[in-house]
N, CA, C and O atoms as a MOPAC input file, in Angstrom:
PM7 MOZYME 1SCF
protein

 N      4.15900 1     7.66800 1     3.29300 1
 C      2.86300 1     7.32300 1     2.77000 1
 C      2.13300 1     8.56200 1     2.26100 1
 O      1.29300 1     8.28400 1     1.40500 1
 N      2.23300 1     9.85100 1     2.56000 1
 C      1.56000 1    10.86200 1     2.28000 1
 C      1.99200 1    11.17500 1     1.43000 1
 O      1.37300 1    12.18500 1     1.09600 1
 N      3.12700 1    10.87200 1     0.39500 1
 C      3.37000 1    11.30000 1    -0.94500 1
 C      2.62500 1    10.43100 1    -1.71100 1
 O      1.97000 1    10.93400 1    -2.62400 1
 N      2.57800 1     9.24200 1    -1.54600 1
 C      1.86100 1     8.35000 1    -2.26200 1
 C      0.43100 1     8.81500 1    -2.11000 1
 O     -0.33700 1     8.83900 1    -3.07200 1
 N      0.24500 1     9.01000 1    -1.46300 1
 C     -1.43100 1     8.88400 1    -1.13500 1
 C     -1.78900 1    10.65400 1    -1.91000 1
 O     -2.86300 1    10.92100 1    -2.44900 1
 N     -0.70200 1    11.57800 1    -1.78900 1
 C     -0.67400 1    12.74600 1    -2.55200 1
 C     -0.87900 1    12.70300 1    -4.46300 1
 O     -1.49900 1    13.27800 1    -5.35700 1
 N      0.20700 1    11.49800 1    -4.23500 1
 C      0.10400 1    11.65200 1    -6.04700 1
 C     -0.96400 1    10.84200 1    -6.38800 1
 O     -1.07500 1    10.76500 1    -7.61100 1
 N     -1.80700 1    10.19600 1    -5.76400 1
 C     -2.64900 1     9.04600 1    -6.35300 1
 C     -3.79700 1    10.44000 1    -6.25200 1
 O     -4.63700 1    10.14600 1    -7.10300 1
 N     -4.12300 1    11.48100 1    -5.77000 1
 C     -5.17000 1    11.84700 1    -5.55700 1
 C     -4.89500 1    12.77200 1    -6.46300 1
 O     -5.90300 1    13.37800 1    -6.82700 1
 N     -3.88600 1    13.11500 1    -6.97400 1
 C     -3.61200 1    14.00000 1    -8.22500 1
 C     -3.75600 1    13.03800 1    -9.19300 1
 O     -4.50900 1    13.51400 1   -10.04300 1
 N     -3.42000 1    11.92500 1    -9.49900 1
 C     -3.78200 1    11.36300 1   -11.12400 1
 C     -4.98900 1    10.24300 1   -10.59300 1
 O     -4.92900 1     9.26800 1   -11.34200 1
 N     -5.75300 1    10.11300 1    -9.85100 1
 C     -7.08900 1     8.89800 1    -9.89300 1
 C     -8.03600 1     9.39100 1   -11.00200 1
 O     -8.50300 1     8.60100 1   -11.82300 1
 N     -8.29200 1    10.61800 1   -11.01500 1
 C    -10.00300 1    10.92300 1   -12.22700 1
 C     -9.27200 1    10.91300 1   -13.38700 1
 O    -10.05200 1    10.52000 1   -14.25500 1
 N     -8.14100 1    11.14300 1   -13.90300 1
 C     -7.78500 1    10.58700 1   -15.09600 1
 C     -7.26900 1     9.09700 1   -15.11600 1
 O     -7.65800 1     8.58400 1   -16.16500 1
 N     -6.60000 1     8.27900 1   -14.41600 1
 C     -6.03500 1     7.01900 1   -14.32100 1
 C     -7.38400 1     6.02700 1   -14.21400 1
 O     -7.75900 1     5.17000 1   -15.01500 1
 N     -8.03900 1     6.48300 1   -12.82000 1
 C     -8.78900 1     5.34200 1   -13.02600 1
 C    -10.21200 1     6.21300 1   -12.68800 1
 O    -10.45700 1     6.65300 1   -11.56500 1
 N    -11.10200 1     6.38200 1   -13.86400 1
 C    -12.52500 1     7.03900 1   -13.41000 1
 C    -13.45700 1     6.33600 1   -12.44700 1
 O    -14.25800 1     6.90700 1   -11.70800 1
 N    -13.23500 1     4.84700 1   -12.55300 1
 C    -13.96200 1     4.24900 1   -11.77000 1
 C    -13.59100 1     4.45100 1   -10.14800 1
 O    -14.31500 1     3.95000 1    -9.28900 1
 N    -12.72200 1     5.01900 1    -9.89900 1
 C    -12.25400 1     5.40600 1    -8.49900 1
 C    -13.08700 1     5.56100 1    -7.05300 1
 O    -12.78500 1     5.25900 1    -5.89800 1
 N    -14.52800 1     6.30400 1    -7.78100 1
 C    -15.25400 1     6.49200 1    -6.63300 1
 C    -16.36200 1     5.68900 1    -6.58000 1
 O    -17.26500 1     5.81000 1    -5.75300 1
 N    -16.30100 1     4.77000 1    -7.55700 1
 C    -17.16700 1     3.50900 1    -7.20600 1
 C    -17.21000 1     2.27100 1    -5.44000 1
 O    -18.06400 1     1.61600 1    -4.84100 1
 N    -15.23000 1     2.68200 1    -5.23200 1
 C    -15.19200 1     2.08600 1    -4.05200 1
 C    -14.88900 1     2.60400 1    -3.15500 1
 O    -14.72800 1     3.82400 1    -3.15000 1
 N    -14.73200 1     1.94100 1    -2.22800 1
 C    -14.61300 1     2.98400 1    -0.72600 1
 C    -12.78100 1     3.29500 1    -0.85300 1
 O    -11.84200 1     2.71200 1    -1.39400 1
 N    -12.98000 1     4.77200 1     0.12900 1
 C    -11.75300 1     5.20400 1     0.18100 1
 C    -10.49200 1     4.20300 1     1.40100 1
 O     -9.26500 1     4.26500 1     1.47700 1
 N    -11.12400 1     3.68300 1     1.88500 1
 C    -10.46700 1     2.70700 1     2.68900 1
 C     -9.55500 1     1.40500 1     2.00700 1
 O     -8.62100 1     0.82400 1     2.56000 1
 N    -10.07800 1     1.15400 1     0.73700 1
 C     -9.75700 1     0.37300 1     0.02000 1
 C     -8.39700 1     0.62200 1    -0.62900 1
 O     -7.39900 1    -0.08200 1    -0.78900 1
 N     -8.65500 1     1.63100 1    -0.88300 1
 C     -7.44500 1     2.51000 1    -1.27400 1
 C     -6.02700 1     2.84800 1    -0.63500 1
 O     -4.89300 1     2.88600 1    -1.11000 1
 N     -6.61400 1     3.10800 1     0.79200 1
 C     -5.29000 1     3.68800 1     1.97200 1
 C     -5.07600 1     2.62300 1     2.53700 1
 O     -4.08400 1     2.47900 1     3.25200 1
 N     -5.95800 1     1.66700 1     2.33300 1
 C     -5.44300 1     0.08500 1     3.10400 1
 C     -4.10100 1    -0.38300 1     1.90200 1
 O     -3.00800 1    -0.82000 1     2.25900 1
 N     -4.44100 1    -0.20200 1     0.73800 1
 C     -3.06800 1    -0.83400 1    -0.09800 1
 C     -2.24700 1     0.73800 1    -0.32300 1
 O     -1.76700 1     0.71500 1    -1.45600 1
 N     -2.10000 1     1.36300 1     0.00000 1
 C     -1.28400 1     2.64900 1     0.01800 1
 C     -0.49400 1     2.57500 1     1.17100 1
 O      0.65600 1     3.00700 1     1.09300 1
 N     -0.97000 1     2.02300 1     2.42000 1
 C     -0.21400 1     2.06800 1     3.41300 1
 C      0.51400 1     0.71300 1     3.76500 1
 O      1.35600 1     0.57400 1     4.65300 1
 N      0.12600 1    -0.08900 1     3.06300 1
 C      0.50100 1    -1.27400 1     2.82200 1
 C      2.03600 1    -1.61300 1     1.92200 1
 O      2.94600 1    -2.41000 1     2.15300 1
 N      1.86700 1    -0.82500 1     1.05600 1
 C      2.56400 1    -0.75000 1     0.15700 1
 C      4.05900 1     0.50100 1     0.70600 1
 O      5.24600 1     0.50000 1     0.37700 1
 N      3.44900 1     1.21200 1     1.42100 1
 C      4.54200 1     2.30200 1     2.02700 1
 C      5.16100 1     1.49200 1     3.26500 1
 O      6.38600 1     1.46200 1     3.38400 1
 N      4.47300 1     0.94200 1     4.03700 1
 C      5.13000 1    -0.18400 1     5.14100 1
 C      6.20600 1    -1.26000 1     4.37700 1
 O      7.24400 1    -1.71600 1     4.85600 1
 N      5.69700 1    -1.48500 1     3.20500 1
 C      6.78800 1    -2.70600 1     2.90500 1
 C      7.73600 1    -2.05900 1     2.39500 1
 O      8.86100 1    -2.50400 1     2.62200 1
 N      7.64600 1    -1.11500 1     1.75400 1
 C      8.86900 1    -0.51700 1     0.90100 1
 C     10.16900 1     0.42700 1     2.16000 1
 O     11.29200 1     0.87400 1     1.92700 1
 N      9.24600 1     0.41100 1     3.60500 1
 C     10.01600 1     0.61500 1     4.81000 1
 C     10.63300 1     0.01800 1     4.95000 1
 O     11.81700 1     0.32800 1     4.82300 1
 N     10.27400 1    -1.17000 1     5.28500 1
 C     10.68500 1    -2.47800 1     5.89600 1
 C     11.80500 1    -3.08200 1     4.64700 1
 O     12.70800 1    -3.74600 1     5.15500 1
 N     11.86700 1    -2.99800 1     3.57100 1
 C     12.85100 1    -3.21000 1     2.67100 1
 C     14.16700 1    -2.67000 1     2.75600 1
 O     15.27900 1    -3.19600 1     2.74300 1
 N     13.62900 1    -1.06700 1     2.87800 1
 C     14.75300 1    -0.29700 1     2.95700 1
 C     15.54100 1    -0.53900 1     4.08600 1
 O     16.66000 1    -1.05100 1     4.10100 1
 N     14.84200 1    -0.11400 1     5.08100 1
 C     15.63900 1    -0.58900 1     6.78100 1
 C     16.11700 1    -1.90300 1     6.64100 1
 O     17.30600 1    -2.11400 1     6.87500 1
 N     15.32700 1    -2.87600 1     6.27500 1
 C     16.49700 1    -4.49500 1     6.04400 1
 C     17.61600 1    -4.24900 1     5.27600 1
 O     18.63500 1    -4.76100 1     5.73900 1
 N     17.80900 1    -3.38600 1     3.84400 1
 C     18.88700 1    -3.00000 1     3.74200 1
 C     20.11900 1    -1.97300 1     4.37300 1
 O     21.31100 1    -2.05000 1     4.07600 1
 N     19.66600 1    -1.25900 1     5.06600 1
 C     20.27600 1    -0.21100 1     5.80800 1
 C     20.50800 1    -0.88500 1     6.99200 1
 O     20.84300 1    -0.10100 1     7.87900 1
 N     20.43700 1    -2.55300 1     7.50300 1
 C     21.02900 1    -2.90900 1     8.83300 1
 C     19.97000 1    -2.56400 1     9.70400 1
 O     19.83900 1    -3.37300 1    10.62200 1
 N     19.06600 1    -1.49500 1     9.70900 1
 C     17.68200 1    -0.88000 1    10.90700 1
 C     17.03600 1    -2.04700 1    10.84900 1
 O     16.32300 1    -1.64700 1    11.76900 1
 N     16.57900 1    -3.20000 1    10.61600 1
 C     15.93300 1    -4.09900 1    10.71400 1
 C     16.22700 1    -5.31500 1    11.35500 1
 O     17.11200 1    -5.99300 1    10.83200 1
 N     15.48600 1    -5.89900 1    12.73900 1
 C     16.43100 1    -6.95200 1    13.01300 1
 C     15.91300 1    -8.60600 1    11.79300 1
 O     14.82500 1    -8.70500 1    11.22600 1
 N     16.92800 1    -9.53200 1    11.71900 1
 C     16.26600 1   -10.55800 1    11.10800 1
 C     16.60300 1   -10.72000 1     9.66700 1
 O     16.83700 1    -9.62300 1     9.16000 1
 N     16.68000 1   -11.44600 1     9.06000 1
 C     17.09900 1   -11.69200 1     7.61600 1
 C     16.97500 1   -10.97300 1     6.50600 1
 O     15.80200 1   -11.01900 1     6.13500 1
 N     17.79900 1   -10.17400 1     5.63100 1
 C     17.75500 1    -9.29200 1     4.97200 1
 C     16.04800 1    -9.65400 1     3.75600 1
 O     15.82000 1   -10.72900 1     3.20000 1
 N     15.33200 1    -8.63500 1     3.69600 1
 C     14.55100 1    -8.67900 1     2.97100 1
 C     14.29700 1    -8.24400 1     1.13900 1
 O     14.79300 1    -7.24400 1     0.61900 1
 N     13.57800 1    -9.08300 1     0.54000 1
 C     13.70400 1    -8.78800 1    -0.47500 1
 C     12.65100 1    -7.62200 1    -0.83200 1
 O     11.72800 1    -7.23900 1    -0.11400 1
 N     13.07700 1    -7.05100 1    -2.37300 1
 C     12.09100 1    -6.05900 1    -2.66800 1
 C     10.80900 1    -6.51000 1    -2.64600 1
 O     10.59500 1    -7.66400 1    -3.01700 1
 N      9.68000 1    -5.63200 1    -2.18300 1
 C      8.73100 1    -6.00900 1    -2.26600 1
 C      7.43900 1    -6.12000 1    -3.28200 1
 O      6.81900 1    -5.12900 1    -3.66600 1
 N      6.97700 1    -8.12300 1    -3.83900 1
 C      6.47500 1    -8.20000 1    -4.97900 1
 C      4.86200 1    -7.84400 1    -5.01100 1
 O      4.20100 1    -7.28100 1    -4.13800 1
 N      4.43700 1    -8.35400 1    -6.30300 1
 C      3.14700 1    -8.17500 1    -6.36000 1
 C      2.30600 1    -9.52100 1    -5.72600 1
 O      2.42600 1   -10.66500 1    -6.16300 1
 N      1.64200 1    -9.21100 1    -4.87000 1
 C      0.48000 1   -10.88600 1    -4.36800 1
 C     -0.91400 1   -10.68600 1    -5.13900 1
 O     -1.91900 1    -9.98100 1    -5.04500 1
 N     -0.51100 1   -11.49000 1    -5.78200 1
 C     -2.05600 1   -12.70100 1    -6.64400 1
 C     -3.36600 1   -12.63200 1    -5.94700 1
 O     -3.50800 1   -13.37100 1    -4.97300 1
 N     -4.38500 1   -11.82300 1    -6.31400 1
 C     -5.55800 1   -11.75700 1    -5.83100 1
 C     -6.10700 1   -13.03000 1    -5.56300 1
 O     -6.87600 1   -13.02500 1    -4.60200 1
 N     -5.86000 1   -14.70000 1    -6.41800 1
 C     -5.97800 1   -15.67200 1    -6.03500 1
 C     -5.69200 1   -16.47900 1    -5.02300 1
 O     -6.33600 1   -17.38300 1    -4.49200 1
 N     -4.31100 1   -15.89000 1    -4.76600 1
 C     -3.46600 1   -16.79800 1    -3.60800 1
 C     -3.48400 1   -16.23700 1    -2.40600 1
 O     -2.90700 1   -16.85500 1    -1.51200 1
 N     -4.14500 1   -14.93100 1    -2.07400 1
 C     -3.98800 1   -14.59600 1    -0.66700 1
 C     -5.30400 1   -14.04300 1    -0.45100 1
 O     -6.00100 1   -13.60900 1    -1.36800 1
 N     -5.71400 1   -14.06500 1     1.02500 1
 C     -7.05100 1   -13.72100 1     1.63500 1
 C     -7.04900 1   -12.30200 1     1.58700 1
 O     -6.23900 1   -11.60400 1     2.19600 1
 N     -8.06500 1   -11.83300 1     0.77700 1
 C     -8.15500 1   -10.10300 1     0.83000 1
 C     -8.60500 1    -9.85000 1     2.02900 1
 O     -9.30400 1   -10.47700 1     2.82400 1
 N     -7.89500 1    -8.43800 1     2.03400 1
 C     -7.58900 1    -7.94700 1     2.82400 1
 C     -8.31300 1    -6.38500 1     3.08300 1
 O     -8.49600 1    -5.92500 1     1.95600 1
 N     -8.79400 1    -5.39700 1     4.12100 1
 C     -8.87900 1    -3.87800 1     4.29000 1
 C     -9.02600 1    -3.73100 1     5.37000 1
 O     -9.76300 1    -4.49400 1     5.99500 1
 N     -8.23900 1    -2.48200 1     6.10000 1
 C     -8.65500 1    -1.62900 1     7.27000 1
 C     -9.36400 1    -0.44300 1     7.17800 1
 O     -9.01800 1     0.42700 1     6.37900 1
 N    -10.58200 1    -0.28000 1     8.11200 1
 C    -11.31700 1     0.49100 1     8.23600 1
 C    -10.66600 1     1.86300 1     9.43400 1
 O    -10.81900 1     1.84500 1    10.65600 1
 N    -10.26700 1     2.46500 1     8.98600 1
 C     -9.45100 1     3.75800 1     9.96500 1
 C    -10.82600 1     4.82700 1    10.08200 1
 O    -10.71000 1     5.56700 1    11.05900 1
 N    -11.67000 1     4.97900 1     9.55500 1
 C    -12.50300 1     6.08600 1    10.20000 1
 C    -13.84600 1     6.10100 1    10.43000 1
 O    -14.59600 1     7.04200 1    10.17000 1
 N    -14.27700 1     4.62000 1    11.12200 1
 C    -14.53600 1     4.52500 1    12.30000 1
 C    -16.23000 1     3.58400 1    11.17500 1
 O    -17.26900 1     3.05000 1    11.56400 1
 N    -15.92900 1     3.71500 1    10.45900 1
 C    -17.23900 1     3.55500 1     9.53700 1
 C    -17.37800 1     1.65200 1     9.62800 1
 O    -18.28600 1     1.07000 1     9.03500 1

């Protein structure tokens, strides 16, 4: 997760200026989200996983699922 969360903080003020409009939680909640599943993919392929091999992990529809954030620093 800390590479991800490395390169997003190197390209956000050019990618997305609006960046600091929202909270930084918003951010590391789908960063770490996104680094957990791409775990959990890999280890289902590598056998480390118990339970039915998993597929790559897709994009979910802001419509179809209950949003979501964790608050990690304490705010």
């Amino acid at each position: 997760m800390y590479s991800l969360r490395k390169a997003w903080n190197v390209a956000k003020r050019e990618v997305a200026p609006w960046w600091a409009e929202c909270s930084k939680e918003a951010y590391a909640t789908g960063l770490d989200q996104l680094a957990r599943a791409l775990k959990n993919w890999s280890d289902s392929r590598r056998g480390k996983r118990k339970g039915p091999r998993m597929g790559f992990p897709r994009y979910k529809s802001k419509q179809k699922t209950t949003p979501s954030v964790r608050f990690t620093t304490g705010t």
